[in-house]
N, C-alpha and C positions, 0 to 999 in steps of 0.2 A: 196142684199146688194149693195149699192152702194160707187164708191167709193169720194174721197172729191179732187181729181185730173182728170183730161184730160191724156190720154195717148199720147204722143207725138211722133214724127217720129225723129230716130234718127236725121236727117238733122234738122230739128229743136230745137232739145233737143242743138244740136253743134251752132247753130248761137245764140241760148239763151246764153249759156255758155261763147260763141265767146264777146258776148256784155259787161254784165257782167265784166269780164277782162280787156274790155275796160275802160271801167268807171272807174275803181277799182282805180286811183290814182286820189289822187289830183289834181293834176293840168291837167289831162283830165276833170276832173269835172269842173276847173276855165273857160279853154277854152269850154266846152258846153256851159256854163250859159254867158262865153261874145258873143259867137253866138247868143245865145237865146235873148241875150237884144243888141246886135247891129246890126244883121243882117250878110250878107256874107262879107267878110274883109279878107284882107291881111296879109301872115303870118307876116311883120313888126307890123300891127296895133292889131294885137292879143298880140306879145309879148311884145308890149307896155301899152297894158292895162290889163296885166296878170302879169307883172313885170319878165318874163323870156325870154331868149334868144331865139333868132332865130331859130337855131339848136335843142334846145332843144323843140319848140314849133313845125318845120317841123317832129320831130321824134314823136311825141305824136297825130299830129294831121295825120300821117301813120298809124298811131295804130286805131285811131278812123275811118277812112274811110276805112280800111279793114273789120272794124264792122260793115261799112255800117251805121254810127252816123251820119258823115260828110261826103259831098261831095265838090267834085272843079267844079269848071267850063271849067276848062281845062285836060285833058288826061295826066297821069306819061310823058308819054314818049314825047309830049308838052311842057313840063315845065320850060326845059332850054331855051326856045328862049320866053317864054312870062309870065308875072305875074298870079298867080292861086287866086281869090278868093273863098274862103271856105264859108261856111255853113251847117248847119244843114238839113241830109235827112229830106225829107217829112216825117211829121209824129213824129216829135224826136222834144222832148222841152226841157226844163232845167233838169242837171245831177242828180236833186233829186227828177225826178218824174220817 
């Protein structure tokens, strides 16, 4: 008998889970899909074309690069002294695929 799943290593089963959660709101989903169609950008020009604040788009777009969704171009600890653009890891396209 076979079965109709992969068994999975918990480390993975946790970064699947890890993603998931990511996504799970909305407006991480708006900010994937304006990556996905404009390329790496500025958290100003994300929350300008996502119609949400600053703050609330630096808190969300933490959430997705601890998922490993998005990356910067610049290092956390970097950040206060120069502008980060964001984009989408290698491998990662729009929030509804």
């Amino acid at each position: 008998m076979t079965a109709d799943f992969e068994l999975q290593s918990p480390t993975e089963a946790h970064r699947i889970e890890r993603t998931k959660r990511a996504r799970s709101t909305p407006i991480r989903a708006q900010i994937i899909n304006y990556l996905a169609s404009n390329g790496a950008s500025k958290v100003a020009d994300i929350s300008s074309g996502i119609a949400f604040s600053r703050d609330c788009v630096r808190y969300h777009l933490a959430a997705l690069e601890s998922a490993s969704i998005v990356r910067s171009n610049i290092s956390p600890e970097a950040r206060g002294r120069c502008t980060p653009f964001y984009a989408l890891a290698p491998g990662r396209t729009r929030a509804d695929s």
